[in-house]
C-alpha positions in Angstrom: -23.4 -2.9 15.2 -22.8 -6.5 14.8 -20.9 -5.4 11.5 -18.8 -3.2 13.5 -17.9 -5.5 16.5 -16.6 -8.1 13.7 -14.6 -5.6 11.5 -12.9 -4.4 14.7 -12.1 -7.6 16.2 -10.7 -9.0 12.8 -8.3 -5.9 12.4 -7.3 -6.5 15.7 -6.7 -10.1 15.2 -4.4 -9.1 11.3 -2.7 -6.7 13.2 -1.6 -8.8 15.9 -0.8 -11.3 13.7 1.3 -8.7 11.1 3.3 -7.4 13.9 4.3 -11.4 15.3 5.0 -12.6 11.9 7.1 -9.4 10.9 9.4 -9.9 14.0 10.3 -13.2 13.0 12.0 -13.6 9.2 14.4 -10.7 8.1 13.2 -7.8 6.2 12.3 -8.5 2.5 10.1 -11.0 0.3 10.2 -13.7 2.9 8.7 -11.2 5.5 6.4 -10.6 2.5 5.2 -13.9 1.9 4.5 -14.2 5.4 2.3 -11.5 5.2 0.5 -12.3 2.8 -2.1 -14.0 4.3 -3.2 -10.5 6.4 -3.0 -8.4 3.3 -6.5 -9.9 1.4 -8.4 -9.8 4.6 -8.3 -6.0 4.6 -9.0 -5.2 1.4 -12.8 -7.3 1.9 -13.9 -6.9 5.6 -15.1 -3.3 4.4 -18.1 -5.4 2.2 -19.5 -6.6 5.7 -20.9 -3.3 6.0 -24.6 -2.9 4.9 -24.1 1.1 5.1 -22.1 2.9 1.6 -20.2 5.2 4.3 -19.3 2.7 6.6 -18.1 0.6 3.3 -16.3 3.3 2.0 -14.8 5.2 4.8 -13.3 1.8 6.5 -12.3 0.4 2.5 -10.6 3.6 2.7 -8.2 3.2 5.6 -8.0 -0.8 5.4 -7.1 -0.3 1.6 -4.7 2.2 2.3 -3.4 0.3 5.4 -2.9 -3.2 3.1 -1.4 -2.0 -0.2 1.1 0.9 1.3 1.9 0.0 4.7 2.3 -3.6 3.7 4.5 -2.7 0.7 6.7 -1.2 2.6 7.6 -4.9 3.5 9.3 -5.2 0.2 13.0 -5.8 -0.6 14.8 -1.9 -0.3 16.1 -2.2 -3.7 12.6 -1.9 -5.5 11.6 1.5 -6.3 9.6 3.8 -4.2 5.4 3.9 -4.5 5.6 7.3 -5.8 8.4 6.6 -8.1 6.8 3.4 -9.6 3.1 5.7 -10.3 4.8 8.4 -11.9 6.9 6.1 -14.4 3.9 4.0 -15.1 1.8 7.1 -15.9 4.6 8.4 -17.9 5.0 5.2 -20.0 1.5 4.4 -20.4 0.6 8.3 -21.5 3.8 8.3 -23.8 2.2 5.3 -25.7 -0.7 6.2 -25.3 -0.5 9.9 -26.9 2.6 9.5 -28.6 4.8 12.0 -27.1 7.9 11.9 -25.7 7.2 12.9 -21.7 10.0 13.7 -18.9 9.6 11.6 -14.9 8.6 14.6 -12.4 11.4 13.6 -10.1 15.1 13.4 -11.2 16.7 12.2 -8.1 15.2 13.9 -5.3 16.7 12.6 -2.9 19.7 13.9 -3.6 19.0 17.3 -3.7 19.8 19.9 -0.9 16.6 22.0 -0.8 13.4 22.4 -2.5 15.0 25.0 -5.1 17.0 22.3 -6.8 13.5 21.3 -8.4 
């Protein structure tokens, strides 16, 4: 329970301190790098846990809530999180197996309607 009290209160504390901090510098890597400091945090207050479902249902949400919510932080001009995964599995099984392989996604956002895929 002690476990739980501290998780919660640290949260609390990153997220209080993520939305000060991201009010202040204009959107892009110096918002970022002011951030920074409440991204790690997340990723290990799940290991304060003694229990594995404790550990991995709060690593679950606190991992997801640092790496994709935080990422959205970056500059616009980078590529999406979906688009970056699907090129890097694309490049890395093209090497990998030798074959010459396609992205899923040719410019979806400029399509009108599902049926252009």
């Amino acid at each position: 329970m002690e476990a739980l009290l501290k998780v919660s209160a640290s949260v609390a504390a990153l997220i209080a301190y993520a939305r000060f901090t991201a009010s202040k510098p204009t959107p892009g890597c110096r918002r970022f790098v002011a951030l920074l400091p409440a991204i790690s945090p997340l990723l290990f207050l799940p290991l304060s846990f003694t229990s594995i479902h404790f550990r991995g249902i709060t690593g679950f949400f606190l991992g997801w809530l640092a790496a994709f919510r935080f990422l959205h932080l970056l500059p616009p001009h980078l590529p999406d999180n979906l688009e970056l995964v699907l090129s890097t599995a694309v490049f890395v099984g093209g090497s990998l197996l030798g074959l010459d392989l396609e992205l899923q996604f040719n410019a979806p956002y400029l399509s009108t309607s599902l049926q252009d895929f």
